[in-house]
N, C-alpha and C positions, 0 to 999 in steps of 0.2 A: 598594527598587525593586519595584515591583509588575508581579506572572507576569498576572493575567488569566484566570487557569485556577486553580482549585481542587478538583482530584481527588487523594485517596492522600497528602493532604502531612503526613498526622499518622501515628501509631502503627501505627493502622488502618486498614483501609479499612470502613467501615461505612455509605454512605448507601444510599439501599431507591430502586429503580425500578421502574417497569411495565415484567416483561419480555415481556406479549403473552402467548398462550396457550402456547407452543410452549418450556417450560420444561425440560423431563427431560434428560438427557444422550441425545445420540446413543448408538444400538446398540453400536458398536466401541468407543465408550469402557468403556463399561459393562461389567464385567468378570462383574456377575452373568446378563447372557445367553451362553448355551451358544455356542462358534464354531457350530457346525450350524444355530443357531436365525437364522443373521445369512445375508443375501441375498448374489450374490460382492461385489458394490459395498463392502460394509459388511465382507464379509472381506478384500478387498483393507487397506481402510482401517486394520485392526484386524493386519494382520501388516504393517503400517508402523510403527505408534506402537508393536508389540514389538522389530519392527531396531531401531528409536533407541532403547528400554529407554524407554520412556514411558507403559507399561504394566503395570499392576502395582504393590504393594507395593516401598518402596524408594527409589525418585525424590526424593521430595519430600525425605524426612530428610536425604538429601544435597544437597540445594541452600542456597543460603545465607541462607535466610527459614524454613526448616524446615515445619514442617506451619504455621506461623500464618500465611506471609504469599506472596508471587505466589513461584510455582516454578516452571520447566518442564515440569512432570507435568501431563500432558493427563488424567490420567485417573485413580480409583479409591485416591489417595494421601493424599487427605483427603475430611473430612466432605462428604455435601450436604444441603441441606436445599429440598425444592421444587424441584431445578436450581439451588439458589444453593451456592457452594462457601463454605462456613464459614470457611476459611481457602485463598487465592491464587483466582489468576483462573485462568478453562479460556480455555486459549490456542488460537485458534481460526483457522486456516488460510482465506486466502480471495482474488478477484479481484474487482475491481471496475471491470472495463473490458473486457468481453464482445459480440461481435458476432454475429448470426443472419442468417437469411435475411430477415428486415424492413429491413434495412441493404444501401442501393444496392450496395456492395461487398462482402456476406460472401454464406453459402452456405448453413449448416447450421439445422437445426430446433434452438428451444429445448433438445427434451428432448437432442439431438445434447450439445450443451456442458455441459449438468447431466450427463449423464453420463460425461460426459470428464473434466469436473470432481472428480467423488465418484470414480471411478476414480484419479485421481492424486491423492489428498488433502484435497479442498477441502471445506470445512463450508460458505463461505457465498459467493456467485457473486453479480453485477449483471449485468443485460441493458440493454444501455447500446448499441442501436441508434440510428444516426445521428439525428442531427434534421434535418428537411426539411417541406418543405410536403406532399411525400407522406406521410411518418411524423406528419406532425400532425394533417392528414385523416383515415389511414386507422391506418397505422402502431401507432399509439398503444396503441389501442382493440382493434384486432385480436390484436395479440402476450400481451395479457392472458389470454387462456384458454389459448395455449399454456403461459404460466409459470404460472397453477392446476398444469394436466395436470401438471408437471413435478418442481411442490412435492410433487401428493400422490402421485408415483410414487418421489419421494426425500424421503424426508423428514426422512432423517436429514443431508441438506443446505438450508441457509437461500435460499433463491432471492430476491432482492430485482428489483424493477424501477425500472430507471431507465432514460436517454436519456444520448448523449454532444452533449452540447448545442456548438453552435458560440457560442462565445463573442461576446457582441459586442465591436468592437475587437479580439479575440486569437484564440487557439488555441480547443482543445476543453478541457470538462472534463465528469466523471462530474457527474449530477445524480443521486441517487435516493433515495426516499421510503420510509416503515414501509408494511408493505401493509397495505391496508383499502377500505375502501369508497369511499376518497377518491383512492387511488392514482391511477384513471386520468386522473380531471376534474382533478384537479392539476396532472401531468405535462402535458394536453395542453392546459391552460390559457397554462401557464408557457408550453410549447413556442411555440402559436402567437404569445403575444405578446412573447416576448421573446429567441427563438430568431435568431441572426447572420443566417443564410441563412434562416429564414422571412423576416424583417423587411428584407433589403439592408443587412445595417446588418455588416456584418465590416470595413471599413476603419479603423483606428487614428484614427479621430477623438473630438475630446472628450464630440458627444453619444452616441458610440457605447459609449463605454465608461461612459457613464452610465446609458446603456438597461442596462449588465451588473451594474450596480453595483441598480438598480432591478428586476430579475430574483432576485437573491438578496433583495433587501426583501420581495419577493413569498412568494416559498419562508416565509420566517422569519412572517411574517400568517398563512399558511395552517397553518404550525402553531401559532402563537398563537390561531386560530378553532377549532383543533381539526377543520379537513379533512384532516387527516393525522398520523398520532403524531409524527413527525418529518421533515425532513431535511436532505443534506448536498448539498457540494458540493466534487472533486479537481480541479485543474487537470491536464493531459491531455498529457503529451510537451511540458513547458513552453517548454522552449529550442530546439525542432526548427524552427522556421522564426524565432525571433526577435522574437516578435511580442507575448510576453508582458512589457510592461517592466514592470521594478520598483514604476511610482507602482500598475500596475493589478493588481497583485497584492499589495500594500499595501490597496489601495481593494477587492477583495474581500473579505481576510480583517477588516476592520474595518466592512462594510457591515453589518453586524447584532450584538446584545449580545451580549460573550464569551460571557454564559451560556449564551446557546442560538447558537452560532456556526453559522452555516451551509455556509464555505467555510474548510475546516479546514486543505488542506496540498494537496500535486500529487505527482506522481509521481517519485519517487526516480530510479529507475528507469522507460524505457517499455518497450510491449510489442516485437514483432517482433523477437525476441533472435537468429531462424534469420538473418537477412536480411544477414549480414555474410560467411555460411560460401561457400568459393572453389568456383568451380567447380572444375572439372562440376557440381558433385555440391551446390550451393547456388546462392541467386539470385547472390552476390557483388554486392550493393548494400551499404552502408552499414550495420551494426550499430541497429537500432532504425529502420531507413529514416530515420536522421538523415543527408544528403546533399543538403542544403539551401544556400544562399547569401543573403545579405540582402537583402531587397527592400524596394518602398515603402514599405511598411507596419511593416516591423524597426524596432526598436528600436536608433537609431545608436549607442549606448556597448557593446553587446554585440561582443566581441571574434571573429573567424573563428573561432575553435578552440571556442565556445561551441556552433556548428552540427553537432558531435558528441560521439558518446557518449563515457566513458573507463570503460574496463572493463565497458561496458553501462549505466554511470548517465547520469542527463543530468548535462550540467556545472554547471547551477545546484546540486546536490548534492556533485557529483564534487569541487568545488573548494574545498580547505578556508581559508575566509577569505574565501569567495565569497559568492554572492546567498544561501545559504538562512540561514549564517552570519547574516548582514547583517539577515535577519529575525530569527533567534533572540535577537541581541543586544541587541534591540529589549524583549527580557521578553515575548516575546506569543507563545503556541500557531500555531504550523506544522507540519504534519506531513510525511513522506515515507512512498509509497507505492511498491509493485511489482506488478506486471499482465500479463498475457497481451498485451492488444489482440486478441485473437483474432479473425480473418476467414478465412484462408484458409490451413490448417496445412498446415507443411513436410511432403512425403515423402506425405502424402494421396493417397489413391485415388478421392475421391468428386467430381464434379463437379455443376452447379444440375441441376435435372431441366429435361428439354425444355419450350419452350412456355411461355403465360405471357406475364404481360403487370407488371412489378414499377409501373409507373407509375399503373396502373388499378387494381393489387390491391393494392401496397401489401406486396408480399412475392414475393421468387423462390417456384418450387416446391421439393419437396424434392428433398434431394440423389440421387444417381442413381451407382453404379460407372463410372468413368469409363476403367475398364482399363489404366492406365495410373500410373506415381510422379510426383507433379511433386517437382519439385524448385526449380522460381522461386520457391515461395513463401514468407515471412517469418518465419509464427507458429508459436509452439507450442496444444498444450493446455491449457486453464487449469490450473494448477496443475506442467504438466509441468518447466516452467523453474521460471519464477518464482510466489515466493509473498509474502503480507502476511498476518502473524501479528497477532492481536488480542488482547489479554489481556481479556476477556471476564467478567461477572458468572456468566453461566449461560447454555445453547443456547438465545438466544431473536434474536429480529433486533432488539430494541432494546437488548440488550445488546451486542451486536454494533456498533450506532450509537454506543453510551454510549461503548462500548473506542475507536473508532475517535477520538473528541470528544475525547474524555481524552489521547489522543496515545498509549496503550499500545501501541507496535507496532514491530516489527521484521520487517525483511524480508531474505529470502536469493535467491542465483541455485544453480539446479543441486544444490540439499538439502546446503548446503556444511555446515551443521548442522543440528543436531535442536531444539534449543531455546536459551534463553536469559533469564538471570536475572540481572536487575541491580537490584543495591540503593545508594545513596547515605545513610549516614546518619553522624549528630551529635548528640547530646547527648537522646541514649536516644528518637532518632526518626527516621525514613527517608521516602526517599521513592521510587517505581519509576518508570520511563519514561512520560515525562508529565507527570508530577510536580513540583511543588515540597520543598524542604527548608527550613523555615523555623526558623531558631537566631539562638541570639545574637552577636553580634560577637565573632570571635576562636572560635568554637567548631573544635573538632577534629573533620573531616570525614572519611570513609572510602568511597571505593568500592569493591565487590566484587562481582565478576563469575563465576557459573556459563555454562558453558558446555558444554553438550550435544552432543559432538561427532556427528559422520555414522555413524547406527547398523545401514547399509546401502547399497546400490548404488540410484545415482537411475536416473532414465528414462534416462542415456545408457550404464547397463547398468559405472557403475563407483563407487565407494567413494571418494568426494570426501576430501579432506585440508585439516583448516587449519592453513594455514601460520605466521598471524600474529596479531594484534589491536594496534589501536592507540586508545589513548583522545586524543578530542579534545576540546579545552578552550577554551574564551571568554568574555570579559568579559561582564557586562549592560549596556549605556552608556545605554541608553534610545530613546527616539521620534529617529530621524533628521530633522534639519532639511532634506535634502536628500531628495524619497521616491522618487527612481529611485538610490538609492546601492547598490553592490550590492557592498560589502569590506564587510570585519571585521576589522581590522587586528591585533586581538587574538589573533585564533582560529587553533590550532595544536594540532601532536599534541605531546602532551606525554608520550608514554612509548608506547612498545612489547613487545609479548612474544609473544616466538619461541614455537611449541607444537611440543613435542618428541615427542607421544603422538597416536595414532588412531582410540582409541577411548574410550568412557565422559566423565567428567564434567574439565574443567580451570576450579580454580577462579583466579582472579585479582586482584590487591588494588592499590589506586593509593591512597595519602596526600596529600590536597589539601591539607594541613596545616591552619591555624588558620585560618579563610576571614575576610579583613574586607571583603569586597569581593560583590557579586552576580553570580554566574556561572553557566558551567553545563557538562555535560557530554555529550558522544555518541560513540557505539561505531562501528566498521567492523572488519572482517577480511578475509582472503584466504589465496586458494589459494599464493599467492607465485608465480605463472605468467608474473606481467606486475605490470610498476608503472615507476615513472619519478619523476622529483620534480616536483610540483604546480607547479600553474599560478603560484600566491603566492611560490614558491621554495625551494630546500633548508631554509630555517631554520623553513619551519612546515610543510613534506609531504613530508619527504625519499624516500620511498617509494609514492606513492599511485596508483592505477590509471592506466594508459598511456592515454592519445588511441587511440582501437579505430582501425584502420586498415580504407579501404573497399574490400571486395572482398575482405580475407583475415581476418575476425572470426571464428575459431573459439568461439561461448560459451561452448561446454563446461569450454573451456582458458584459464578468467578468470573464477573464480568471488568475487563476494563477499557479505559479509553487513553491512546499515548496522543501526543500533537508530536510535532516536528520542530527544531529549534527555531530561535531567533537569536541575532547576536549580537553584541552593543562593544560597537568598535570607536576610543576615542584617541582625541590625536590632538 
C-alpha cells in the first residue's frame, strides 16, 4: 500500500536541503555561549530547555535512538555540522496561527507577539492576519517591515509570514510562505484572487471549493517558478462551524504532488483555550469559541457533538475512529497541529491606541494601557498554552517547512511534557513520526516511546503530570470510494500505560507483533483530569477526552499531548 511521503523511512535520515541563510543553532541552545552573553528573551528560553533536562550532556544517550538518530534533546547532545544535527532532529517549538493589529479583530504590534512568543518558548511563529479586501490592498504589504523589524530584533526566533486565508467554500486556514523577495507579491496575489471574502465566494458550493482547490494550484506554480522557496497550507479550527466537509479536505490535501504538498494537515487542536474558563473571572463561552450550531452551509453528516471541543481538541482529531483516522487510513500524509489563534489575550491590560482609521490604514494603532484586566477574552500567548513541536533539520525556516511536510510533530496543551521520542522499527530499520516503515511480510515490529516528562512549572505557575499514554492503531484500507466518509472502523487504542513517576525520562514499548497487513500508529496522553469513552464507544476509546463543557472549561485542568502517526508498510 503506498504512504505518499517518503521522509526517515530507512535506517537513516540523510537527504541535504536548502536551509536558507539562517543556519547556526539559536543562542539558548548553544551551550557554548556564556548565560551572561544571552539577551533575557534567550535566557528565559535557555532556563526552560534546563527545567525539562534538555540541555546539556546526557539527554540524547538516554532516549531510544541514542546519539544516532531523532531524540528529544534540543540542544548540545550531539554533533552539528553547519546547523545540521549529524545525528536526530532539533525539535523546534512553534505557532502558526497568530494575529496582529492588521487583523479587523486583533490589537497588538508584530514585535508585541514575537516577543510573547520567544518569551514562552517559541522558535518559530506565523503572522497569519485575516484576509480581506483591506489586508489585500493594504494589509499585505504594510505588515512586511513590521515582521523584517521583528526577525532582526529576535533572531533567535524563525518569524514567518503568512495570511489566515478565508477558505473558499469553508473555514479558515494558515497560508504561509519561505521569506524572500517574493513573500509579499505572492501572498498578495494569492490573497486578492483567491481569498473567500475578497472574491464573495465562501458558500459551500461546487465552484467555490474549486476556486480553493485552484488557490493551492497556485501556491505549488509559484514555488515551481521559484517566486518563493516554498509553501504550506493548515486548515484552521476545522470542525468549528461545520463547514469543512470531508470531500474538501480530501480535495485539498491531494490538489498538488505529494512531493511538494501544499495543504498538509489542520489543526489538532484550535487556539482560544482561555474562552471556556467560568466566570467571573473568564469569558465562560465555549472552550476554543467552538459554540456553534449547523447552518446552511454545514456539512449535513457531521453530528452536534462534532460543534465542540473535547478536552481542547477539535473533534475531527478528538475522535478515535473518526475523520482524521479516516484520512490516515487512506496511506496519505495529514497532519495535526496546535496554536494560539492569538487576538485578544486573556487577563491583558493593553487596549487598540485611540484614533485611526483600520479601513483606510489597513491597521489599528498601537496598543495603549488600558487600566484595567479584561477578563472576556479567549486567547493566550503564543506559545503560553499550546505548542507545535517540529523535528527539524537545523534553525532555518525551510527546515522548519521540511519538519512540518514530513509530518514530524507533536503537540502538547499546558507543557504537559518536555519532549517526545518515538521510534517504530523492524528488521534492522525504523521509522519516526511521519514516517514510513517499510519490511517484509510477517516482519516483527516494535514501538518504543521516550518520554520527556514536565521538567518545570508552566505559565499557569504549576508542575503538570502525565497521567497516562495511549497508543492508537489502524488499518491502511486505501482511497475511500465514498470522499465525505469520515470513520475508520479499524482504529482504536490498543494498549494503555498508567505513568506512575513525575519527573525525568519514562520509556515505553508496544509489540505489534509480525505485521502482515499495512498500518499505522499515533500517540495521545493526559493529565487523567477528564476523559469519558469516545464517541466510537468503549471497545475502541474507553477513556478519551470529555466533550469540554460551555461556560465551565477550565484548560489548565485537561491537559493533553497527541503525536502524529507513523506507518508500518509491508510488502
Amino acid at each position: 500500500m503506498g504512504h505518499g511521503h517518503h521522509h526517515g523511512h530507512g535506517q537513516q535520515h540523510d537527504h541535504e536541503h536548502d536551509h536558507g541563510t539562517a543556519s547556526a543553532l539559536p543562542a539558548a541552545f548553544d551551550t557554548s555561549v556564556p548565560d551572561e552573553d544571552l539577551t533575557p528573551e534567550q535566557q528565559s528560553r535557555r532556563s526552560l530547555l534546563r527545567r525539562a533536562g534538555l540541555l546539556g550532556a546526557g539527554v540524547a544517550a538516554g532516549s531510544v535512538l541514542g546519539q544516532t538518530a531523532a531524540s528529544p534533546a534540543y540542544a548540545a547532545t550531539t554533533a552539528t555540522t553547519g546547523g545540521r544535527r549529524t545525528g536526530g532532529f532539533l525539535w523546534l517549538a512553534g505557532d502558526h496561527h497568530i494575529h496582529t493589529q492588521y487583523s479587523s479583530d486583533g490589537k497588538y504590534r508584530v514585535v508585541d507577539q514575537v516577543r510573547q512568543g520567544a518569551r514562552h518558548g517559541m522558535d518559530w511563529l506565523v503572522i497569519t492576519d485575516h484576509g480581506s479586501a483591506t489586508h489585500a490592498k493594504i494589509g499585505v504589504g504594510k505588515v512586511n517591515p513590521d515582521i523584517k523589524e521583528a526577525r532582526a530584533a529576535y533572531e533567535d526566533t524563525l518569524v514567518f509570514q503568512g495570511l489566515e486565508w478565508n477558505i473558499p467554500g469553508a473555514e479558515h486556514g494558515t497560508v504561509f510562505v519561505h521569506p524572500g523577495r517574493g513573500e509579499v507579491s505572492v501572498l498578495k496575489q494569492f490573497e486578492t484572487d483567491y481569498d473567500g471574502s475578497v472574491k464573495n465566494a465562501s458558500d459551500s458550493t461546487p465552484a467555490n471549493e474549486a476556486l480553493a482547490v485552484a488557490g493551492l494550484a497556485f501556491l505549488d506554480e509559484q514555488v515551481r517558478r521559484r517566486k518563493v522557496k516554498d509553501a504550506l497550507m493548515l486548515a484552521n479550527h476545522p470542525a468549528r462551524r461545520g463547514v469543512d466537509s470531508p470531500h474538501e479536505i480530501r480535495a485539498w490535501r491531494d490538489a498538488t504532488d505529494p512531493g511538494r504538498q501544499i495543504a498538509v494537515g489542520f489543526e489538532g487542536a484550535p487556539g482560544h483555550q482561555a474562552s471556556g474558563l467560568p466566570a467571573p473571572l473568564g469569558p465562560a463561552r465555549a472552550r476554543g469559541f467552538y459554540d456553534n450550531n449547523p447552518g446552511a452551509n454545514s456539512f449535513a453528516g457531521y453530528p452536534l457533538e462534532s460543534y465542540r471541543t473535547w478536552g481542547g481538541f477539535d473533534w475531527m482529531t478528538a475522535t478515535v475512529g473518526g475523520l482524521w483516522d479516516s484520512l490516515l487510513a487512506e496511506g496519505k500524509p495529514w497532519w495535526i497541529t496546535a496554536n494560539s489563534d492569538s487576538h485578544q489575550v486573556y487577563a491583558d491590560t493593553a487596549v487598540r491606541g485611540p484614533g485611526g482609521d483600520f479601513n483606510a490604514n489597513g491597521r489599528y494603532e498601537d496598543p495603549v494601557y488600558g487600566g484595567r484586566i479584561d477578563t472576556t477574552q479567549g486567547d493566550y500567548w503564543p506559545g503560553q498554552y499550546s505548542r507545535t513541536h517540529v523535528g527539524a533539520d537545523g534553525f532555518s525556516y525551510a527546515a522548519v517547512m521540511d519538519g512540518i511536510r514530513a509530518g514530524r510533530i507533536w503537540v502538547d496543551h499546558g507543557r504537559l511534557i518536555s519532549g517526545l521520542d518515538v521510534r517504530v522499527a523492524g528488521g534492522s530499520r525504523w521509522a519516526t513520526l511521519g514516517g514510513a516503515l517499510h519490511v517484509k511480510n510477517g516482519t516483527n515490529v516494535t514501538l518504543t516511546v521516550d518520554v520527556a516528562l514536565a521538567g518545570g512549572a508552566n505559565w499557569a505557575g504549576f508542575v503538570p503530570k502525565l497521567a497516562r499514554v495511549d497508543v492508537i492503531q489502524g488499518d491502511v484500507t486505501g482511497p475511500v470510494a465514498d470522499k465525505d466518509t469520515f470513520t475508520a472502523p479499524t482504529a482504536k487504542v490498543v494498549k494503555s500505560y498508567e505513568i506512575d513517576k513525575s519527573t525525568g525520562m519514562v520509556r515505553l514499548t508496544y509489540d505489534l507483533g509480525r505485521v502482515d497487513r499495512p498500518l499505522y500508529v499515533r500517540l495521545r496522553g493526559t493529565d487523567g483530569n477528564r476523559s469519558g469513552v469516545g464517541p466510537m464507544g468503549a471497545a475502541v476509546d474507553p477513556a478519551g477526552p470529555a466533550i469540554d463543557v460551555v461556560g465551565d472549561a477550565d484548560p489548565w485542568r485537561d491537559l493533553w499531548f497527541y503525536s502524529n502517526p507513523v506507518w508500518v508498510l509491508p510488502s
